[in-house]
mmCIF file as gemmi writes it, N, C-alpha and C atoms, coordinates in Angstrom:
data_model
loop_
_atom_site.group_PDB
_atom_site.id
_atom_site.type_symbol
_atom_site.label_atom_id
_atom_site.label_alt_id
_atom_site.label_comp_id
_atom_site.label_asym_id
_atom_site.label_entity_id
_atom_site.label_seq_id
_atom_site.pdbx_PDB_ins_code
_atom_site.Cartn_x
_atom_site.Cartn_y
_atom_site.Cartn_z
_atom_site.occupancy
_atom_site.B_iso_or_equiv
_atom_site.pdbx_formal_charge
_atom_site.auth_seq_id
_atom_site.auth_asym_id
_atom_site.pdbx_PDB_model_num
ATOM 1 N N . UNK Axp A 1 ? 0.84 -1.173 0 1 0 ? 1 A 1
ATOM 2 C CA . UNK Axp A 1 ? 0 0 0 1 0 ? 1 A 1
ATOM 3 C C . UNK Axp A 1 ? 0.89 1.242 0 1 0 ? 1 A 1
ATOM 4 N N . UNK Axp A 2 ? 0.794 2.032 -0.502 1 0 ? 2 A 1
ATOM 5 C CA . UNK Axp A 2 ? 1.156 3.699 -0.904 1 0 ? 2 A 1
ATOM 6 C C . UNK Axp A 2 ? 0.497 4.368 0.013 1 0 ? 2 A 1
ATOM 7 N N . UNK Axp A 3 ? 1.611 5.284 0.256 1 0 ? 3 A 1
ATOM 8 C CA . UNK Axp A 3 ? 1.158 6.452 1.304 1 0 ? 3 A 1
ATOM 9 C C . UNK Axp A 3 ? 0.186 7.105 0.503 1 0 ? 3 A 1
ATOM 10 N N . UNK Axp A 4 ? -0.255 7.328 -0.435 1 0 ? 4 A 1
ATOM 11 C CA . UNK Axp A 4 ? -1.407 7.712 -1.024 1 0 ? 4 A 1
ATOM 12 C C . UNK Axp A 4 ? -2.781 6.766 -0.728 1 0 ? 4 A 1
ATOM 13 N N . UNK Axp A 5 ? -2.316 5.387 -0.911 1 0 ? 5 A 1
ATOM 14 C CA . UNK Axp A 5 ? -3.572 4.742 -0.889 1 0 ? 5 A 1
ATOM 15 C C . UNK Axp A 5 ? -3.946 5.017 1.224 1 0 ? 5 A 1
ATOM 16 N N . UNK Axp A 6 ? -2.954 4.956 2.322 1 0 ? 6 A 1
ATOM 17 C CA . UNK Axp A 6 ? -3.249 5.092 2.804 1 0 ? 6 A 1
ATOM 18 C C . UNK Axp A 6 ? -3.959 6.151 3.284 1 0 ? 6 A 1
ATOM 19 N N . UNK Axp A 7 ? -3.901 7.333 3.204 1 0 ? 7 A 1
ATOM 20 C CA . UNK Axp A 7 ? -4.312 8.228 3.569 1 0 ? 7 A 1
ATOM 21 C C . UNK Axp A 7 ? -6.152 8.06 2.67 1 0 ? 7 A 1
ATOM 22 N N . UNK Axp A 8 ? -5.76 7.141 1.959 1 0 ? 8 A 1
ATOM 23 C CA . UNK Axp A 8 ? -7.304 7.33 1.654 1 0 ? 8 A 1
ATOM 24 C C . UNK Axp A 8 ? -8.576 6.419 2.379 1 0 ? 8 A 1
ATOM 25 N N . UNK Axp A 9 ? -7.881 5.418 2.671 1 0 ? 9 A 1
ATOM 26 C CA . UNK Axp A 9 ? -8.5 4.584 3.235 1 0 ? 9 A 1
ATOM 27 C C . UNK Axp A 9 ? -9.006 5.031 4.953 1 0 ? 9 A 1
ATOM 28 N N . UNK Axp A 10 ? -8.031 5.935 5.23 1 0 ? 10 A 1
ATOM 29 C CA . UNK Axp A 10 ? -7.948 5.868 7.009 1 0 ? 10 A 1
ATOM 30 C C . UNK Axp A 10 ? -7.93 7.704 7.648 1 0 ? 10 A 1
ATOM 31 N N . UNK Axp A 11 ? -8.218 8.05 8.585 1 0 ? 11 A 1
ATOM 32 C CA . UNK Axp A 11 ? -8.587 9.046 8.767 1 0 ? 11 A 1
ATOM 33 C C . UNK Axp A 11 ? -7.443 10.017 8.74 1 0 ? 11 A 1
ATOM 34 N N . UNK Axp A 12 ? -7.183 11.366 9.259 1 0 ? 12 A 1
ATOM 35 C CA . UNK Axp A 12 ? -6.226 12.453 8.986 1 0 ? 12 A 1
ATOM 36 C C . UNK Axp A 12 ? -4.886 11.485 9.892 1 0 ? 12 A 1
ATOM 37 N N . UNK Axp A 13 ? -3.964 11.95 9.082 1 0 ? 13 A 1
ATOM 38 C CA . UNK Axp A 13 ? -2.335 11.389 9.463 1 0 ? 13 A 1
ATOM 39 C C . UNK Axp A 13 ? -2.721 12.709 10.823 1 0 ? 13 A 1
ATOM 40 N N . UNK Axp A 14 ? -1.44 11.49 11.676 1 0 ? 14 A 1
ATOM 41 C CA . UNK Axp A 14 ? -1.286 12.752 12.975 1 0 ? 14 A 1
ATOM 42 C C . UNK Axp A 14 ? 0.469 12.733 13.038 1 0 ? 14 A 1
ATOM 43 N N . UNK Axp A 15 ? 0.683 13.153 13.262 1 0 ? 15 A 1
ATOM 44 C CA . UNK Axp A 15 ? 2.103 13.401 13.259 1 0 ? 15 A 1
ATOM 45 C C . UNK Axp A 15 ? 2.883 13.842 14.989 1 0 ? 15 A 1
ATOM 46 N N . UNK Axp A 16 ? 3.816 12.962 15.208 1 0 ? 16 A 1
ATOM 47 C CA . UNK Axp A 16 ? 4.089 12.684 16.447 1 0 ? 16 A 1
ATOM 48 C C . UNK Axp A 16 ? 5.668 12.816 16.52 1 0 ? 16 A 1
ATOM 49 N N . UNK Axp A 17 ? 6.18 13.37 17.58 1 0 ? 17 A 1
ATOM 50 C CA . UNK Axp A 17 ? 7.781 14.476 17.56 1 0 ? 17 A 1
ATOM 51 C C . UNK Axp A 17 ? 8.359 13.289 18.946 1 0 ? 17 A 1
ATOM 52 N N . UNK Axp A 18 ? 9.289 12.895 18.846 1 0 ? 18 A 1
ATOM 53 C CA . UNK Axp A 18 ? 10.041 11.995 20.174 1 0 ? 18 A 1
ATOM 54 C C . UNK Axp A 18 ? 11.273 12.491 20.424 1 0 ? 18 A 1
ATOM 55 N N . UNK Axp A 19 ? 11.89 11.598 21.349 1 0 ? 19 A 1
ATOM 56 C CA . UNK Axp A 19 ? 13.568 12.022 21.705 1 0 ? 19 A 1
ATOM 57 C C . UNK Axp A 19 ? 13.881 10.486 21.652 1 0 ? 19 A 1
ATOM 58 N N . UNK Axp A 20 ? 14.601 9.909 21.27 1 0 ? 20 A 1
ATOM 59 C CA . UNK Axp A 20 ? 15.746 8.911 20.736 1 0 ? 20 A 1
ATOM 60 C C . UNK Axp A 20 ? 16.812 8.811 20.558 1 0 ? 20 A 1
ATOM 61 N N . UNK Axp A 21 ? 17.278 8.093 21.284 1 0 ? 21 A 1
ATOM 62 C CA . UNK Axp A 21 ? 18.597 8.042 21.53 1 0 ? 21 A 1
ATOM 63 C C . UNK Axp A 21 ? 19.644 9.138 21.552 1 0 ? 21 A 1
ATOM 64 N N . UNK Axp A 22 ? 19.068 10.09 22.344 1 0 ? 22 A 1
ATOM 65 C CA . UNK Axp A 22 ? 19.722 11.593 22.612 1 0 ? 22 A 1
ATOM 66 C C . UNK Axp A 22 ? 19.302 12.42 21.599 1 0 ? 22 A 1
ATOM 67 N N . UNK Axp A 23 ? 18.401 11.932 20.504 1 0 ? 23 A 1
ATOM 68 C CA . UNK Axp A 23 ? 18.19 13.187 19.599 1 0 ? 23 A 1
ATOM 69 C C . UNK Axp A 23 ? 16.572 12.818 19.128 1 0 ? 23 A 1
ATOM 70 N N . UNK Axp A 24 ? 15.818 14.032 18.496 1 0 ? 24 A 1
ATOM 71 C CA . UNK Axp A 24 ? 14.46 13.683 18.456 1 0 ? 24 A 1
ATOM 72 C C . UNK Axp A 24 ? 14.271 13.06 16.374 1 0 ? 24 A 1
ATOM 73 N N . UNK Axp A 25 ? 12.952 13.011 16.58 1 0 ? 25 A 1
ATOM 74 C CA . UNK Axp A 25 ? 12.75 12.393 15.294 1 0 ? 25 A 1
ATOM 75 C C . UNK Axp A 25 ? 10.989 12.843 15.413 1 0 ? 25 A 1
ATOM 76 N N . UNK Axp A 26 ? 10.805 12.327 14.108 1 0 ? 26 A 1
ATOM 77 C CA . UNK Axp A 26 ? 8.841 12.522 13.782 1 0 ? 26 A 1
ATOM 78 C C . UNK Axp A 26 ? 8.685 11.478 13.262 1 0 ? 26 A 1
ATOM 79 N N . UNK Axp A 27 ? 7.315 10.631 13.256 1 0 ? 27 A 1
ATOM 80 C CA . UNK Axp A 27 ? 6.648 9.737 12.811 1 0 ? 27 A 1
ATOM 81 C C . UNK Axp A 27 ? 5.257 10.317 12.145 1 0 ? 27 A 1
ATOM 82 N N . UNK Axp A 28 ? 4.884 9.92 11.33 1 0 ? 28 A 1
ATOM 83 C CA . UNK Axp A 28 ? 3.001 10.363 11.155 1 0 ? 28 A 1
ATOM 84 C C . UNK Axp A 28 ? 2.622 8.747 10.741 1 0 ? 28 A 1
ATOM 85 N N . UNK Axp A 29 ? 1.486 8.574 11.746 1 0 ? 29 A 1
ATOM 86 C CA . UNK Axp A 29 ? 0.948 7.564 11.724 1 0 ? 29 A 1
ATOM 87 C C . UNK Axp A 29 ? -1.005 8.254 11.151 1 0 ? 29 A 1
ATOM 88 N N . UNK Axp A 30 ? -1.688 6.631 10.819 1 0 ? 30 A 1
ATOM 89 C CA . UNK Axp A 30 ? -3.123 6.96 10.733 1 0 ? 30 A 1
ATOM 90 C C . UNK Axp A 30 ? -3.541 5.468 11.002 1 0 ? 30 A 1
ATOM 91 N N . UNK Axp A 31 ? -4.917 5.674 11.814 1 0 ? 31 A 1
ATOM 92 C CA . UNK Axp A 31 ? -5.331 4.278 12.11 1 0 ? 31 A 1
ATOM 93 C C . UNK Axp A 31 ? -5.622 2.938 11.001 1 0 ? 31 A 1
ATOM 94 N N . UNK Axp A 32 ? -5.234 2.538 11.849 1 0 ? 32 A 1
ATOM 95 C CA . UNK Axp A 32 ? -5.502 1.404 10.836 1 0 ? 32 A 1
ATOM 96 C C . UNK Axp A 32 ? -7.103 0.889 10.147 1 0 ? 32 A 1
ATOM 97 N N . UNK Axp A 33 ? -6.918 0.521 8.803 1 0 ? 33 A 1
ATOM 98 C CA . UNK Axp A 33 ? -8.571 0.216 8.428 1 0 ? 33 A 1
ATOM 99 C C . UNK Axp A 33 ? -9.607 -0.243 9.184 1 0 ? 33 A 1
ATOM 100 N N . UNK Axp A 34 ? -8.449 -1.752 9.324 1 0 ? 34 A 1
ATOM 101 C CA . UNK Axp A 34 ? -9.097 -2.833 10.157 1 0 ? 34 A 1
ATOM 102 C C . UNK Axp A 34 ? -8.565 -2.982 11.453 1 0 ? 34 A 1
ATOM 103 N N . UNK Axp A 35 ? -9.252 -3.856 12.338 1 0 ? 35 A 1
ATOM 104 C CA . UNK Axp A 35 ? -8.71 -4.137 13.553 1 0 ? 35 A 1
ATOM 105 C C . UNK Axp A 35 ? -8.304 -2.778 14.358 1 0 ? 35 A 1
ATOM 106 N N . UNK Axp A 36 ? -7.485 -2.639 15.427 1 0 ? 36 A 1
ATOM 107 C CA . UNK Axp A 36 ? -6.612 -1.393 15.874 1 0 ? 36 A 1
ATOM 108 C C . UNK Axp A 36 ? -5.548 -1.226 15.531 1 0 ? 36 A 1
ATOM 109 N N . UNK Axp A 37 ? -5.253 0.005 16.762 1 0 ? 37 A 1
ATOM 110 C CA . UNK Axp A 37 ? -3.57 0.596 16.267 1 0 ? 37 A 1
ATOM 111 C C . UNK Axp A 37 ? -3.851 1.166 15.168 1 0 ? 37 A 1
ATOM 112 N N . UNK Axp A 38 ? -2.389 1.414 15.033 1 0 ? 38 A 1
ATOM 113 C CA . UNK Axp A 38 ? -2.222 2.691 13.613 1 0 ? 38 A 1
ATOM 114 C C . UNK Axp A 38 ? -0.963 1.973 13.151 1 0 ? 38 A 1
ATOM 115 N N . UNK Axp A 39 ? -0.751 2.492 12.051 1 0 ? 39 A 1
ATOM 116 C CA . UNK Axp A 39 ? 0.115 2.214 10.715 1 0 ? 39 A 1
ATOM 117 C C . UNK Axp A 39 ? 0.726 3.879 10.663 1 0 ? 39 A 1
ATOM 118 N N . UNK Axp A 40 ? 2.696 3.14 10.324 1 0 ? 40 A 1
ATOM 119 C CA . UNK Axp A 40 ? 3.624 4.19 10.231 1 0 ? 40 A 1
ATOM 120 C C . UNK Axp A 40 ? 3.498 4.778 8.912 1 0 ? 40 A 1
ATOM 121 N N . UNK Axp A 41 ? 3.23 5.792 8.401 1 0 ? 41 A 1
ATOM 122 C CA . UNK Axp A 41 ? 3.445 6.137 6.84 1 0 ? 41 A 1
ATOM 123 C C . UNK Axp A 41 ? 4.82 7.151 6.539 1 0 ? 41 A 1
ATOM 124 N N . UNK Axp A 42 ? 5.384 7.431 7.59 1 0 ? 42 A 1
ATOM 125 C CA . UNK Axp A 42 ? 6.563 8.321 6.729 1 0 ? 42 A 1
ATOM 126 C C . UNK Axp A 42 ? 7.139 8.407 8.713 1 0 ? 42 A 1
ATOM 127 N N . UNK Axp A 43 ? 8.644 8.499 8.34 1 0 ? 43 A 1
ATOM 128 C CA . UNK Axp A 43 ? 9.013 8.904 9.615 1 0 ? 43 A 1
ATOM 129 C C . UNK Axp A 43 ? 10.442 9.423 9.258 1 0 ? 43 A 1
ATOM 130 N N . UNK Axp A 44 ? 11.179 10.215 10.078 1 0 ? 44 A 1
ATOM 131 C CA . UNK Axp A 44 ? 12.265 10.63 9.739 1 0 ? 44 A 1
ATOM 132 C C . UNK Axp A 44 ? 13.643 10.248 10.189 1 0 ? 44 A 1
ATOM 133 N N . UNK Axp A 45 ? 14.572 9.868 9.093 1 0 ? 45 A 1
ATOM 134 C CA . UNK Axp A 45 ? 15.461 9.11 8.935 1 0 ? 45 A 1
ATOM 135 C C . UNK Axp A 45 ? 16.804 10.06 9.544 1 0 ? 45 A 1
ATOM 136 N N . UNK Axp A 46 ? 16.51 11.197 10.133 1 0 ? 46 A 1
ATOM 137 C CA . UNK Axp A 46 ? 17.7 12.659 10.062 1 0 ? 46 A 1
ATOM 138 C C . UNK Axp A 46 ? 17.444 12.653 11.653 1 0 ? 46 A 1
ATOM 139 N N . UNK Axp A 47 ? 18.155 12.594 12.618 1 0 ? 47 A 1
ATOM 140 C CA . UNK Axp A 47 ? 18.368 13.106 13.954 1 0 ? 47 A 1
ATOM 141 C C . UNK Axp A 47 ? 18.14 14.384 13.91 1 0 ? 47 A 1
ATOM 142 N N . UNK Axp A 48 ? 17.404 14.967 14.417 1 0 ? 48 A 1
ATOM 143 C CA . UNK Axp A 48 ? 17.422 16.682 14.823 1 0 ? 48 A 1
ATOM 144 C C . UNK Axp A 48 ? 17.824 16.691 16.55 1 0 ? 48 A 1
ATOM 145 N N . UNK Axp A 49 ? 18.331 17.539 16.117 1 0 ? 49 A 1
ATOM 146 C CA . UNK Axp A 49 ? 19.375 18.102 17.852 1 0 ? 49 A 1
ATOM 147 C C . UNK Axp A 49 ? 18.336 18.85 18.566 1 0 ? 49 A 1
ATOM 148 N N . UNK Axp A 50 ? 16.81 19.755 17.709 1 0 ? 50 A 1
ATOM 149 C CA . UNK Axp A 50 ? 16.112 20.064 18.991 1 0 ? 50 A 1
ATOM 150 C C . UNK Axp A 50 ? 14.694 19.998 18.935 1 0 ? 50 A 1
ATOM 151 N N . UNK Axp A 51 ? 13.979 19.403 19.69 1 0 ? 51 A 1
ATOM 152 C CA . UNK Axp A 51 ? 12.589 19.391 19.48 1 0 ? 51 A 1
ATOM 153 C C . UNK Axp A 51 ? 12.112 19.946 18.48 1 0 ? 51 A 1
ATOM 154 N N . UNK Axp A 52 ? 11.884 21.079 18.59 1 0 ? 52 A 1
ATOM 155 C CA . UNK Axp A 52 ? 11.301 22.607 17.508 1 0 ? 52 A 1
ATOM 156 C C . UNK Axp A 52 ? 11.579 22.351 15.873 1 0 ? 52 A 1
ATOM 157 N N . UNK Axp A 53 ? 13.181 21.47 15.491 1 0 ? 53 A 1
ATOM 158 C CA . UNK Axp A 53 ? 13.421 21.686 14.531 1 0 ? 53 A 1
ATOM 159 C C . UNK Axp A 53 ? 12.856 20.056 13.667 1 0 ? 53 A 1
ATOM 160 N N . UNK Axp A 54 ? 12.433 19.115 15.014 1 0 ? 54 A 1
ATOM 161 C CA . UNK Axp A 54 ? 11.789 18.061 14.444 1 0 ? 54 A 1
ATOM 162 C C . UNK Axp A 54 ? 10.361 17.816 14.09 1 0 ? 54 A 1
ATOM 163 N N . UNK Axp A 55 ? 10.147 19.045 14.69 1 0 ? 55 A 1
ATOM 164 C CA . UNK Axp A 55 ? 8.239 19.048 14.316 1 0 ? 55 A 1
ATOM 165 C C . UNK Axp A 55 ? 8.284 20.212 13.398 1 0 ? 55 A 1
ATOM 166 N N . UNK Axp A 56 ? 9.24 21.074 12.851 1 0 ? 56 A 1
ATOM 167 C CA . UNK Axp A 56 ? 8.878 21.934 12.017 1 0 ? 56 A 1
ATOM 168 C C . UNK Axp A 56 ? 9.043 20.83 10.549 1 0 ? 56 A 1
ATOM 169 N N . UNK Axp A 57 ? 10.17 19.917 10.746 1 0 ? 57 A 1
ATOM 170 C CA . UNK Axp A 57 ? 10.468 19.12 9.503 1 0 ? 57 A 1
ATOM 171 C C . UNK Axp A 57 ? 9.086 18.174 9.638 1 0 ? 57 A 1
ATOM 172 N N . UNK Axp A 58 ? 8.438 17.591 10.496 1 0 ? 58 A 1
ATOM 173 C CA . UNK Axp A 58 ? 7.176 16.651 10.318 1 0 ? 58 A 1
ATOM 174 C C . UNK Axp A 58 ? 6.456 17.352 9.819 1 0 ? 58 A 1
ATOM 175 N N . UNK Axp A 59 ? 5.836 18.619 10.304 1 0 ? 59 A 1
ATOM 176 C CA . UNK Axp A 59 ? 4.81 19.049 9.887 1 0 ? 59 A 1
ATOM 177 C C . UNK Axp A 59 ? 4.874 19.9 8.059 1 0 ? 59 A 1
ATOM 178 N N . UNK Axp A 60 ? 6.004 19.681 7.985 1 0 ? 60 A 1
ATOM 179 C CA . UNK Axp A 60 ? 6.284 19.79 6.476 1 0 ? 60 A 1
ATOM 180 C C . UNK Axp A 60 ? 5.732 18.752 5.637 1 0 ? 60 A 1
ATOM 181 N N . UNK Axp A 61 ? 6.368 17.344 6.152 1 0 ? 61 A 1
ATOM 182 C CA . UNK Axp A 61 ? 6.238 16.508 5.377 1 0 ? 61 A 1
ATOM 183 C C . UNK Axp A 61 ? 4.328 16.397 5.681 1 0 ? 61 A 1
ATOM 184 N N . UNK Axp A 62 ? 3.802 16.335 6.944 1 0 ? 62 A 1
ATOM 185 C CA . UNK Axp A 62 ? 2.435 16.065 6.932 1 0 ? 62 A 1
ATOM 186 C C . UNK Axp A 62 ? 1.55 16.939 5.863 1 0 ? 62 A 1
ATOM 187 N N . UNK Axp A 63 ? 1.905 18.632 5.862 1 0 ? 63 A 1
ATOM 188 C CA . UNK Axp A 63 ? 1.403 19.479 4.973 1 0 ? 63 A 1
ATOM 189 C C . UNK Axp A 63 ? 1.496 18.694 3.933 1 0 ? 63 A 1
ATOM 190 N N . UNK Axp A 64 ? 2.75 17.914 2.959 1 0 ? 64 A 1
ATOM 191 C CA . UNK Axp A 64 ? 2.981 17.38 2.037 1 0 ? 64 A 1
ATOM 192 C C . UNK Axp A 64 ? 2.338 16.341 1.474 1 0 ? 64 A 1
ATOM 193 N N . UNK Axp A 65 ? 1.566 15.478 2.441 1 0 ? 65 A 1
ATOM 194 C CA . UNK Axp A 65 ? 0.774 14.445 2.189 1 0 ? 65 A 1
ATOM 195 C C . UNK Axp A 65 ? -0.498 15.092 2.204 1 0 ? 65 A 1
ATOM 196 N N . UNK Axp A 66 ? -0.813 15.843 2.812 1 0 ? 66 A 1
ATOM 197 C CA . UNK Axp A 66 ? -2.531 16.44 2.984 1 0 ? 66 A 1
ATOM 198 C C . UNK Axp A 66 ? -2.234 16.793 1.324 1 0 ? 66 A 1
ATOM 199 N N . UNK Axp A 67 ? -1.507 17.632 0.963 1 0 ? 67 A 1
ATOM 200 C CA . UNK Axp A 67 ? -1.396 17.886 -0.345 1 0 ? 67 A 1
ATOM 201 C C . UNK Axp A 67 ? -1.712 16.825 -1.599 1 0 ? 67 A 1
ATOM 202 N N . UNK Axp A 68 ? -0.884 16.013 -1.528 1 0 ? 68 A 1
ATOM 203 C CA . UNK Axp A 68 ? -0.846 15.11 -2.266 1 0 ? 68 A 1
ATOM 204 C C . UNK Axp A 68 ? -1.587 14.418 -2.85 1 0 ? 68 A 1
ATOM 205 N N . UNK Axp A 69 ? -2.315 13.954 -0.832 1 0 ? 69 A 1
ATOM 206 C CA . UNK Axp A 69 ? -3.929 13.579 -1.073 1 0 ? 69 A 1
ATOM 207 C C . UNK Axp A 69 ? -4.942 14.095 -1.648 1 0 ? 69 A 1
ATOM 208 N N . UNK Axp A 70 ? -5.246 15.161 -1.224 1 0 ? 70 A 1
ATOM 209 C CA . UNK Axp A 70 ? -6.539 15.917 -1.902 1 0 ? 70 A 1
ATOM 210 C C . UNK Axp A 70 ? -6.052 16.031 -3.204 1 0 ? 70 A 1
ATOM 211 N N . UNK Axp A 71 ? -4.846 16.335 -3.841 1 0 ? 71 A 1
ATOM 212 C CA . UNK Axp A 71 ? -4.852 16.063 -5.228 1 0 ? 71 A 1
ATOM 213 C C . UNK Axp A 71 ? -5.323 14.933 -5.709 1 0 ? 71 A 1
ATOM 214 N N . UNK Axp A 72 ? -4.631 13.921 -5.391 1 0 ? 72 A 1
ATOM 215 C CA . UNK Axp A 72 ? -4.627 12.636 -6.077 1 0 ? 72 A 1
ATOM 216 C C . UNK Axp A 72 ? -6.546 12.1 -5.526 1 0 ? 72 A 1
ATOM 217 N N . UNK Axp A 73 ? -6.943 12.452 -4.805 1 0 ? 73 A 1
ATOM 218 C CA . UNK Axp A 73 ? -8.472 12.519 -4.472 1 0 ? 73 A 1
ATOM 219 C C . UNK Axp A 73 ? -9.346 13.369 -5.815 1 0 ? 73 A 1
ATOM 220 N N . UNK Axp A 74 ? -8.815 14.827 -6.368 1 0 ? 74 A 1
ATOM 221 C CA . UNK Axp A 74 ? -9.768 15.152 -6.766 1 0 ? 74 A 1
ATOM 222 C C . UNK Axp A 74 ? -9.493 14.833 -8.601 1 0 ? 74 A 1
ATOM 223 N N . UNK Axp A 75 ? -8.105 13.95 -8.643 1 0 ? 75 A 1
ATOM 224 C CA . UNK Axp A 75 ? -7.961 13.482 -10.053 1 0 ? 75 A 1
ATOM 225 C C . UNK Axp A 75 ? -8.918 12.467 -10.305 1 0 ? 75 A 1
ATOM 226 N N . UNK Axp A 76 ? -8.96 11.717 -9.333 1 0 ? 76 A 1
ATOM 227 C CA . UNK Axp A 76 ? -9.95 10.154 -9.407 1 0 ? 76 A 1
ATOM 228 C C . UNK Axp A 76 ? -11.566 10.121 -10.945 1 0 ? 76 A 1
């Protein structure tokens, strides 16, 4: 499944900022179709040294998929 197909199937991506192994990172997850839990669709592969600069890079990439989606939604 494609981060496109997911986002279509399952409700708004949420996007979530951590600290790991001394440095932070972002995940955006969306629930899963079936059953529970949620499913990872994009997470970041780059250590950021400070909180602030790991949720400004998630919420990039999340803007990026809302994008994507509603495009690829209103080509259908």
């Amino acid at each position: 499944m494609t981060t496109l197909e997911a986002l279509e199937v399952s409700a708004d991506p949420i996007l979530h900022v951590f600290e790991q192994d001394g440095g932070w990172h972002w995940g955006i997850t969306v629930p899963r179709a079936a059953g529970g839990g949620f499913r990872l669709i994009a997470y970041s592969e780059q250590t950021f040294s400070k909180e602030e600069a790991a949720r400004n890079d998630g919420s990039q990439v999340l803007l990026s998929l809302a994008r994507a989606g509603s495009k690829e939604l209103t080509h259908q």
